[in-house]
N, C-alpha and C positions, 0 to 999 in steps of 0.2 A: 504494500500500500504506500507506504512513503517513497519508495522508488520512483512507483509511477505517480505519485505527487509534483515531487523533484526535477521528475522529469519534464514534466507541464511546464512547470515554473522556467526550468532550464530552456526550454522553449520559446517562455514569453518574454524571457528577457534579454534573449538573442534576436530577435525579431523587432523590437522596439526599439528605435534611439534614445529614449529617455521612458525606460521601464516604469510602470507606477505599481508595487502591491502591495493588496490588505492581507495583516496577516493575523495570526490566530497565536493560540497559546496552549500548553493543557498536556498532559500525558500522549494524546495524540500527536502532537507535532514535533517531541522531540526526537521522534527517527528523521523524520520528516528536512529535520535543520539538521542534524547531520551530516544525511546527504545532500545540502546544498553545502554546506563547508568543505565536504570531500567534494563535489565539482569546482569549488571555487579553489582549493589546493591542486586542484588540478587543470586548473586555467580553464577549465572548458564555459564559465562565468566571471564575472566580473562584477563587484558592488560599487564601484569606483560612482558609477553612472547611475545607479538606481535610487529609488524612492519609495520608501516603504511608509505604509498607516496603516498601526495595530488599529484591533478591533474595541480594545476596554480596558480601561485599569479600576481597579478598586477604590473607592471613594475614601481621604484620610490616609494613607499606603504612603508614604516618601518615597522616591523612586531605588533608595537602597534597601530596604526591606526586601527579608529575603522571598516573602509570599505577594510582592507589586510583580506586576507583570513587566513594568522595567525593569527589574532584576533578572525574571525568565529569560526575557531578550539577551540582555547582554548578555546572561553567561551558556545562550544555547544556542547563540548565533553572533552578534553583534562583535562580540571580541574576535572570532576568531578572524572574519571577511574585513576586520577594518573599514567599516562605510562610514562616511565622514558623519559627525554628527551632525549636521544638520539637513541630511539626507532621509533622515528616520523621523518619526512622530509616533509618538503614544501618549493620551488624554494626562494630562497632568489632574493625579483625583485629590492633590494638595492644594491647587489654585484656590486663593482667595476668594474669584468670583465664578462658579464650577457653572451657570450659566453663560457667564461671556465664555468659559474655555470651550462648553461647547460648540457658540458660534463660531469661534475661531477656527475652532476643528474642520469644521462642516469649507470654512474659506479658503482655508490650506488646500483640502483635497482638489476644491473647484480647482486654485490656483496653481496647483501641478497638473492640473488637465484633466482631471480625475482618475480612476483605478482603474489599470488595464486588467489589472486578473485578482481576482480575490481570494481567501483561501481562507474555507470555515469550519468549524467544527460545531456537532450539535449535542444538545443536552438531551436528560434524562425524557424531560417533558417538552422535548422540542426547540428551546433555544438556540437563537442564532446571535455571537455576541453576548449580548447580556439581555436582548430582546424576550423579557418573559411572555408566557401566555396574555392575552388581551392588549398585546402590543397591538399598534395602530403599524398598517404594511405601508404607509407612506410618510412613517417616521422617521425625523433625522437625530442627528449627534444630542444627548442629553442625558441627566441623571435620572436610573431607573433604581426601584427599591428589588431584591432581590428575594424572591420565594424561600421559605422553611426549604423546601427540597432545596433550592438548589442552594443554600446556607450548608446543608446538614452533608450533601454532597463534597463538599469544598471543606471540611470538618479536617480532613484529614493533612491538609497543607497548610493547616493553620496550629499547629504543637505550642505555640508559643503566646497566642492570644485567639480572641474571638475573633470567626468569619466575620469579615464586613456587611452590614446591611444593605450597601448602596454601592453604584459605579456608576462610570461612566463608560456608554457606551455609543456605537455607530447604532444611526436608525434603519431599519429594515429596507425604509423609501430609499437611503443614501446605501447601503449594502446592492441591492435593488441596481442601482445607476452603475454597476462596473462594468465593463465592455466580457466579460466573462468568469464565469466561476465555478468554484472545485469545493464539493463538500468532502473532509474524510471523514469518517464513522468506523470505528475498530469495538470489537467485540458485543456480545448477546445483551448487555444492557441497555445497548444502544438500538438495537433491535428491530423496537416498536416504533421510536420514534421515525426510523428510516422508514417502517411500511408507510406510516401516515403522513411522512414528508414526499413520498412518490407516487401514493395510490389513492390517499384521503382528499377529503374534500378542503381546498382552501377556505381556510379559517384563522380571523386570529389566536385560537384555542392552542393551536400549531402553529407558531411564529416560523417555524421552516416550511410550511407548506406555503409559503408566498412564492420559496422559488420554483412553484411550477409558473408562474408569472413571466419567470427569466426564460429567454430563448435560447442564450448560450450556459446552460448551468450541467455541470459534470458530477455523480458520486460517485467518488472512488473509495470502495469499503475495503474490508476483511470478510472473509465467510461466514464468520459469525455476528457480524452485521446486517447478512443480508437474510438470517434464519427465516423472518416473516413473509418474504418477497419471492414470487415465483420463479419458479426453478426452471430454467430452459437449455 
């Protein structure tokens, strides 16, 4: 799965003179950045030129904290490719005013051209981002309160204090606008939420089932992702 992740990615950012991707975070994506450090050790990439927007950081989180998603980044990718700092962006969830950092966000992205290839990962009950249930699908950049589940889920990365209540995340509308995208999804808990992000009916109940809206949108799972979804 991260391979052929990797490899998309490895694709899209040979093909564009000035790459734009969103990226993700989470036990799913750290093979995933891996194998973009083993291409980029191996020349067959380059960060020199790209532009990347995470998807969320935790609301309260300093970016050295070792459970911010600024943290994840830099030490599952960002150190090893050397991309300049100010080629990268991820929600500052310390900002003083966590509404302007929103709109800011949302300005960046226009202002790089927006996102050539996205790269997602979904939750238990469907999440996209931090886009919980009863997201609005033509939502942009803002702080969302996060579900008991997906608190109790995130329990385990947090040893040292309480899960965050809140983040900031990308809105489904702004996920929505990327010229194409790649869900991964690894193992049987994920499961369900993949049948219903492929086969259910669009709903906000299922904040991933917008992307049957998207015309260019790809999942690349594991078999046990795909346990619910018919067998051909």
């Amino acid at each position: 799965m991260s391979d052929k992740a990797a490899k998309k990615a490895e694709k899209s950012i040979n093909n564009s003179s000035k790459p734009v991707l969103g990226l993700a975070t989470g036990k799913t994506f750290t093979g995933f950045y891996k194998k973009l450090v083993e291409k980029h050790n191996k020349k067959k990439i380059s960060f020199s030129n790209i532009t990347t927007f995470n998807l969320d950081e935790y609301v309260g989180l300093p970016s050295d904290h070792p459970e911010s998603f600024h943290y994840y980044m830099e030490n599952n990718l960002f150190k090893d490719v050397k991309i300049p700092n100010q080629n990268y962006h991820i929600p500052n969830g310390t900002a003083g005013n966590l509404k302007k950092e929103c709109e800011e966000y949302e300005i960046k992205i226009k202002n790089a051209g927006g996102i050539n290839t996205q790269f997602l990962g979904i939750g238990e009950n469907g999440h996209i981002g931090y886009n919980e249930p009863g997201s609005p699908h033509d939502s942009r950049t803002r702080v969302v309160k996060l579900t008991e589940e997906t608190q109790k889920n995130k329990k385990e990365y947090f040893e040292s204090r309480k899960v965050p209540e809140k983040a900031i995340t990308m809105g489904i509308g702004t996920i929505l606008e990327a010229d194409q995208i790649f869900l991964l999804a690894s193992g049987e808990e994920k499961a369900e939420a993949v049948k219903k992000t492929v086969e259910g009916p669009i709903t906000k109940d299922i904040p991933s089932s917008a992307l049957q809206k998207h015309d260019n949108c790809t999942l690349i799972i594991d078999e046990e992702a795909s346990t619910y979804l018919p067998k051909t």
